[in-house]
Backbone bond lengths (Angstrom), bond angles and torsions (degrees), N, CA, C in turn:
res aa  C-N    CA-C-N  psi(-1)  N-CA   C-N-CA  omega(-1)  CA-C   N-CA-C  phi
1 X - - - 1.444 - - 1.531 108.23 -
2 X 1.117 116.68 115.06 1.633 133.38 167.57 1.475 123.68 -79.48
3 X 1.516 104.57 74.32 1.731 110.32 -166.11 1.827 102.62 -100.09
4 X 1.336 117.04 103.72 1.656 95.49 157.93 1.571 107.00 -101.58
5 X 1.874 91.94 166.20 1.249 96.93 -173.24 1.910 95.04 -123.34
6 X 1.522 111.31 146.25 1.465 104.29 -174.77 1.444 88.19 -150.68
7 X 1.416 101.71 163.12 1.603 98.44 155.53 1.595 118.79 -39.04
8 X 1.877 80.14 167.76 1.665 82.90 179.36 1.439 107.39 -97.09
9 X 1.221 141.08 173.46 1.885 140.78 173.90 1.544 93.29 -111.15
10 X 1.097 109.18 -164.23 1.517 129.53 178.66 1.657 102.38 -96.11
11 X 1.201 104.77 -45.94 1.634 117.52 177.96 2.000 104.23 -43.36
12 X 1.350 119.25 -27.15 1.060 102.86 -140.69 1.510 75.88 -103.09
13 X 1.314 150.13 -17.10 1.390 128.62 178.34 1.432 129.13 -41.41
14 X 1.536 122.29 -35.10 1.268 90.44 173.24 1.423 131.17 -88.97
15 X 1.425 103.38 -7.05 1.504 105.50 154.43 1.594 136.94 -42.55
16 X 1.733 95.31 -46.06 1.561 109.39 -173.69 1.400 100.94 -80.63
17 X 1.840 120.72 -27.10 1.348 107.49 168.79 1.609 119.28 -63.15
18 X 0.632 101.41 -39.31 2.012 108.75 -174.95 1.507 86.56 -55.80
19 X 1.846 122.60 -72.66 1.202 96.75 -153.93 1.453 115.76 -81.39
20 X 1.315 132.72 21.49 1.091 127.04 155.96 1.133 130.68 -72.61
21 X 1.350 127.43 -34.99 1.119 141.37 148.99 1.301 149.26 -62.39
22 X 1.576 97.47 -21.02 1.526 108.39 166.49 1.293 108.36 -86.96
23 X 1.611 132.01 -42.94 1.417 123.45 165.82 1.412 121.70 -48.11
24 X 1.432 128.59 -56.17 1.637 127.20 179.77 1.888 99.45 -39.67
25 X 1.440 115.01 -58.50 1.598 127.08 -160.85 1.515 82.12 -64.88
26 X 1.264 134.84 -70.71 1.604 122.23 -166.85 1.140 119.69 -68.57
27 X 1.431 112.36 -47.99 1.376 101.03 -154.54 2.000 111.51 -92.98
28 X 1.357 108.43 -37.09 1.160 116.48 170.44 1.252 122.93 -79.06
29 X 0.969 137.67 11.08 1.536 147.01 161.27 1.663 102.81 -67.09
30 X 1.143 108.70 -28.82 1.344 104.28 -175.82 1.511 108.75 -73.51
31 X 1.108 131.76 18.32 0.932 115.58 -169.75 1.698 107.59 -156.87
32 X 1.685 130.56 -41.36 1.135 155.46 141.99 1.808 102.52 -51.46
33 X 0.801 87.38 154.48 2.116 123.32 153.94 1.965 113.58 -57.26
34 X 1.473 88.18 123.17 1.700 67.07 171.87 1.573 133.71 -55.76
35 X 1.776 105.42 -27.67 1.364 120.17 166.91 1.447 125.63 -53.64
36 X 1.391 105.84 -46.98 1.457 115.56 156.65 1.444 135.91 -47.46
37 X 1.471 120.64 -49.27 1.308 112.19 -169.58 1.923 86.97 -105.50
38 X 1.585 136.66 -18.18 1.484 95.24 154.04 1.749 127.29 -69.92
39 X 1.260 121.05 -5.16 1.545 138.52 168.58 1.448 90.29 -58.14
40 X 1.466 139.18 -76.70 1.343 141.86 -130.29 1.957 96.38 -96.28
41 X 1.347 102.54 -45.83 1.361 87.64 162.73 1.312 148.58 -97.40
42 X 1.566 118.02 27.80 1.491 141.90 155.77 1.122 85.77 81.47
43 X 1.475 114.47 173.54 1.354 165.28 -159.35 1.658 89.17 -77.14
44 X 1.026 130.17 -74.10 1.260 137.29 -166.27 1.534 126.45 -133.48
45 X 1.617 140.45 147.68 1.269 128.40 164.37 1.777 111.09 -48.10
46 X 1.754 99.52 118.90 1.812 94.58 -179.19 1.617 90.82 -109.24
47 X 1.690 116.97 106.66 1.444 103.33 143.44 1.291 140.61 -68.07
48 X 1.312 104.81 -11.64 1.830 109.71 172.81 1.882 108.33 -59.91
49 X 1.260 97.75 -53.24 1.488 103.94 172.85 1.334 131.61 -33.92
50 X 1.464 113.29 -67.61 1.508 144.01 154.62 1.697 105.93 -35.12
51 X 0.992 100.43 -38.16 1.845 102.13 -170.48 1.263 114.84 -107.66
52 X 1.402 109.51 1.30 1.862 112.22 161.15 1.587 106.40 -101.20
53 X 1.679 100.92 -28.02 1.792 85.96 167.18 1.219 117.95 -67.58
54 X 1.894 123.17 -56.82 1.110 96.78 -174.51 1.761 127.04 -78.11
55 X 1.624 117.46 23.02 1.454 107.59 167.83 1.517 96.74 -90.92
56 X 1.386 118.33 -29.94 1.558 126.33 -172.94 1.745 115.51 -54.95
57 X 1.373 94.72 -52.82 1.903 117.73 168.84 1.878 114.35 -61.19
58 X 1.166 114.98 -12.51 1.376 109.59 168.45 1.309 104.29 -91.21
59 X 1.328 150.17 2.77 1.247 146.48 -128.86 1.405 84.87 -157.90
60 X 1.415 142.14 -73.43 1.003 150.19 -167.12 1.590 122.94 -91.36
61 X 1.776 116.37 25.86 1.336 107.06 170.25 1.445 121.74 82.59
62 X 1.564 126.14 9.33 1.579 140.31 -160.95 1.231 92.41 -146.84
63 X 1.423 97.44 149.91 1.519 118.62 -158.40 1.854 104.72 -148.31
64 X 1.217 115.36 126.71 1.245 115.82 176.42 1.612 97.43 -111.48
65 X 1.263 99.82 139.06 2.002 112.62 172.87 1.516 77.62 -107.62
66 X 1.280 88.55 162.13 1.265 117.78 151.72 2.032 120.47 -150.42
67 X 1.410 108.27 139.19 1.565 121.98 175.19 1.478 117.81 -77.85
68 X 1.096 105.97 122.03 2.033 99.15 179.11 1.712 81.47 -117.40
69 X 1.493 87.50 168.09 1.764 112.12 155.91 1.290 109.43 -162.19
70 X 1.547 99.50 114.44 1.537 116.47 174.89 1.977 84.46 70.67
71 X 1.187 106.55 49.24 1.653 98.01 154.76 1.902 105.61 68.69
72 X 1.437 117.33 -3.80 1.006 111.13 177.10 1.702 120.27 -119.34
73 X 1.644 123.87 119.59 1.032 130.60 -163.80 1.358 124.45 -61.50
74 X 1.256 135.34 103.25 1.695 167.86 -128.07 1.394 103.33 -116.50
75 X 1.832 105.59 -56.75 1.671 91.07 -168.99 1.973 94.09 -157.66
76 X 0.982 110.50 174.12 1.407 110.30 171.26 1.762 103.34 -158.74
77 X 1.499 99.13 162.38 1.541 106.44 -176.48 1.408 112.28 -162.72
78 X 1.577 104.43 140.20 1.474 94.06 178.11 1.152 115.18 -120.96
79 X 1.788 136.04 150.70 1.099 118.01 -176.20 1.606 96.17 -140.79
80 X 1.767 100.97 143.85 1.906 110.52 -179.62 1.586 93.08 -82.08
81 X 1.218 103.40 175.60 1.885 123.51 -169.50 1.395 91.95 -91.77
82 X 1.755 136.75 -3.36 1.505 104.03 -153.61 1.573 76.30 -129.80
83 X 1.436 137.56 10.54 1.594 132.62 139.44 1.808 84.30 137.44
84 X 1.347 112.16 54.77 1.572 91.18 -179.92 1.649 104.24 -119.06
85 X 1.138 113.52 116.07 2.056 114.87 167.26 1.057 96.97 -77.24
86 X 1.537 115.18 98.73 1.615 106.55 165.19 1.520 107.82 -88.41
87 X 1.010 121.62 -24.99 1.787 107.65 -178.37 1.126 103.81 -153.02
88 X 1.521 114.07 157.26 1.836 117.18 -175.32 1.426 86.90 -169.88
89 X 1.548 109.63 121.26 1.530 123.00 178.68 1.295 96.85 -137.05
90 X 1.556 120.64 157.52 1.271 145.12 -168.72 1.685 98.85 -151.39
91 X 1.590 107.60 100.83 1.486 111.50 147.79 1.498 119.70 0.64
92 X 0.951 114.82 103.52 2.001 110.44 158.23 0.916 115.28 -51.39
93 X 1.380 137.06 48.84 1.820 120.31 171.92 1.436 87.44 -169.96
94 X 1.491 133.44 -9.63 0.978 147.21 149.75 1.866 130.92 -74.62
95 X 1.169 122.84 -34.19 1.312 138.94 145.96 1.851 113.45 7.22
96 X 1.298 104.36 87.37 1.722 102.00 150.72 2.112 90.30 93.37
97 X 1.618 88.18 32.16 1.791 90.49 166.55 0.892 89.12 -117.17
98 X 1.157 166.22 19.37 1.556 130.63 150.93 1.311 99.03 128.03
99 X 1.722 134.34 -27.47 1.052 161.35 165.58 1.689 114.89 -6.16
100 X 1.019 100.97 -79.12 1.705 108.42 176.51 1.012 103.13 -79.16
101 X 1.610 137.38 -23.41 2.002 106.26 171.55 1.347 112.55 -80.34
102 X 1.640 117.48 11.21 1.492 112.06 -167.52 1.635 92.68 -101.31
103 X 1.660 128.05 -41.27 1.249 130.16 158.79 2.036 112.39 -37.35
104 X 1.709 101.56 -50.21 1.158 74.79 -149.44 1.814 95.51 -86.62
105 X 1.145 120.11 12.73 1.394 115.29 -178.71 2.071 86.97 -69.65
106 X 1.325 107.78 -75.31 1.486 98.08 179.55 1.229 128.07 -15.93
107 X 1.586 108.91 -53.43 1.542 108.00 162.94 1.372 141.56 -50.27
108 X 1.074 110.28 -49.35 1.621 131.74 -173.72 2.003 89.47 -67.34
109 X 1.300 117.08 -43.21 1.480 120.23 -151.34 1.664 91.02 -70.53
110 X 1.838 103.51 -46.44 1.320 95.95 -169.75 1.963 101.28 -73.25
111 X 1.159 130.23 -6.52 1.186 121.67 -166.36 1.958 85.43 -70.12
112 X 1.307 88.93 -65.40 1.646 93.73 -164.75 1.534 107.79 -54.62
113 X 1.357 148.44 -9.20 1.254 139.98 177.10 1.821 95.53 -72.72
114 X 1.272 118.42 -48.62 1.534 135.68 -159.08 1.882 90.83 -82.87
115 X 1.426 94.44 20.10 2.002 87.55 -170.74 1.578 119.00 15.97
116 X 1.682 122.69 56.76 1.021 115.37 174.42 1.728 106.74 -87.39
117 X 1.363 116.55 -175.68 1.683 108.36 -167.07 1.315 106.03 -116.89
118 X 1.649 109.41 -11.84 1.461 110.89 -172.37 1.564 94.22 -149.08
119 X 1.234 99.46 158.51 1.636 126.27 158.11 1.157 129.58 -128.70
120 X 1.604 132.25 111.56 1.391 127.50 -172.91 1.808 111.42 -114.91
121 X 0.926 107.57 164.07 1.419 136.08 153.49 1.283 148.09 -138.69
122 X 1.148 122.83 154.98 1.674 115.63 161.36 1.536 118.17 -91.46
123 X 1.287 117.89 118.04 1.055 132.00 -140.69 1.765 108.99 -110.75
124 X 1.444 125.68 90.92 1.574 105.26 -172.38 1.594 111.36 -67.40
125 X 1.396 105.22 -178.36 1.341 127.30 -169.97 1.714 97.66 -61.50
126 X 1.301 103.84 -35.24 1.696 107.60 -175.74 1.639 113.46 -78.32
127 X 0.926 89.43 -35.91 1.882 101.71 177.39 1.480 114.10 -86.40
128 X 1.331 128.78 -38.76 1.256 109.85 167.09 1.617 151.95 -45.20
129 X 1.309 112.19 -10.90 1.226 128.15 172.64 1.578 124.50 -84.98
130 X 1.779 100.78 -23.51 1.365 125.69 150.65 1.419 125.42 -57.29
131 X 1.444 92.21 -47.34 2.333 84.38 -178.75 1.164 81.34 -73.22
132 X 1.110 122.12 -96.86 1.613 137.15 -174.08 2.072 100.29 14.64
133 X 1.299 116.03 -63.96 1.564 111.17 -157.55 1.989 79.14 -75.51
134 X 1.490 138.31 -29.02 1.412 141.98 -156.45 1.825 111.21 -88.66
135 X 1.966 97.26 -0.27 1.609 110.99 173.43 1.705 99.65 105.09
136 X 1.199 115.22 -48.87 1.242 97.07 169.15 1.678 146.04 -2.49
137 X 1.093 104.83 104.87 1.486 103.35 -179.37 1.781 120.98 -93.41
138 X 1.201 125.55 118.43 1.481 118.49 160.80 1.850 135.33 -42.57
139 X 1.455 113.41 65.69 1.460 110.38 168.16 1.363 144.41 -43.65
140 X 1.615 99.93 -23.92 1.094 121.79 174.59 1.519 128.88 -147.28
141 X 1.652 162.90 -160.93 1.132 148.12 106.82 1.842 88.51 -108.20
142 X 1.401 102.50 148.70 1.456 115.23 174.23 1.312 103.01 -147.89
143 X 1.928 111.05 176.13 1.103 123.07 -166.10 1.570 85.68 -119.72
144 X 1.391 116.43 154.79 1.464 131.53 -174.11 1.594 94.18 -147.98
145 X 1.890 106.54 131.00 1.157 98.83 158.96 1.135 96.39 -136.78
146 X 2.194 98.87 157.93 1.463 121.80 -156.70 1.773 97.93 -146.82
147 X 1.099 103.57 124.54 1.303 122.34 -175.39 2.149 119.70 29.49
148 X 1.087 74.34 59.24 1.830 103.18 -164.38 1.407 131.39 76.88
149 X 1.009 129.34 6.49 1.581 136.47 -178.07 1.403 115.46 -132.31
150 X 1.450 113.06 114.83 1.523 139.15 165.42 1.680 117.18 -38.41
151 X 1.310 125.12 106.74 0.930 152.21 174.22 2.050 125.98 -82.32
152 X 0.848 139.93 119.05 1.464 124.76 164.98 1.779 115.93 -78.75
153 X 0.836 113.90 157.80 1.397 101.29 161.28 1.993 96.99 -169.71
154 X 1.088 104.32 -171.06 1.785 114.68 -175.77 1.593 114.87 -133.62
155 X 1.662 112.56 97.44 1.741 100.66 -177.15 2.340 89.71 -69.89
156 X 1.343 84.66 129.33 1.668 108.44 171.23 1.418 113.85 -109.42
157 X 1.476 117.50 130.63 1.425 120.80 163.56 1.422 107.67 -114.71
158 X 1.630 103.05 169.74 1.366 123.32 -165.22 1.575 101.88 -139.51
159 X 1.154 123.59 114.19 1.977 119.18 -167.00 1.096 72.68 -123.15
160 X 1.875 82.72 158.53 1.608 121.49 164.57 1.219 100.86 59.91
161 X 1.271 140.94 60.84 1.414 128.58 161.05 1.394 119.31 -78.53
């Protein structure tokens, strides 16, 4: 599998919208309420959204990668300057290639260029078994709510990188 990972452009939002939304509906269902993960993944794919963060994240210190293969978008991730994984998705049909440790190597690499000491996230029920095998430790389990419905999820850190 021939995956690079680069920044994200503006061009690439409605890509990252689609697959944001098609992963929550596929892939996190396994684990959430159907009410729940159509709650968390909106009404519809919004590329406007996607494409004010990443003009917002050049401006504000946040950085979205994104994974292609063969030119087609696989996974995306965003990370803040002061050690924050706010999001890391992997295509549903993509799942268990190698995909998100290739995002989060970028991450961790840019953590350690920025010599930060930690890296955290909020971690869903579906993703946690991922940091967890990636060193990740559980700091917390919490409740998150998103457009009216209660969510679990796990803020996870990562020291000493």
């Amino acid at each position: 599998m021939n995956v690079e990972v680069r920044d994200a452009e503006t061009g690439d939002a409605p890509a990252i919208a689609q697959l944001f939304y098609n992963t929550i509906l596929n892939v996190n269902v396994g684990d959430y309420t159907v009410p729940q993960v159509e709650a968390w993944a909106g009404p519809a794919p919004d590329p406007g959204m996607w494409k004010r963060r990443i003009i917002s994240g050049e401006n504000n210190a946040k950085w979205t990668f994104v994974a292609l293969e063969d030119g087609q978008m696989v996974g995306f991730a965003e990370f803040e300057g002061h050690g924050h994984l706010d999001t890391l998705y992997v295509h549903h049909e993509f799942q268990g290639h190698g995909i998100a440790s290739r995002l989060l190597d970028r991450i961790e690499a840019e953590t350690r260029r920025r010599e930060l000491e930690r890296l955290y996230t909020e971690a869903s029920i579906t993703a946690e078994p991922f940091f967890r095998r990636r060193d990740f430790s559980v700091v917390r389990p919490q409740l998150v709510e998103v457009r009216g419905h209660t969510f679990r999820n796990f803020v996870m850190e990562k020291v000493s990188l």
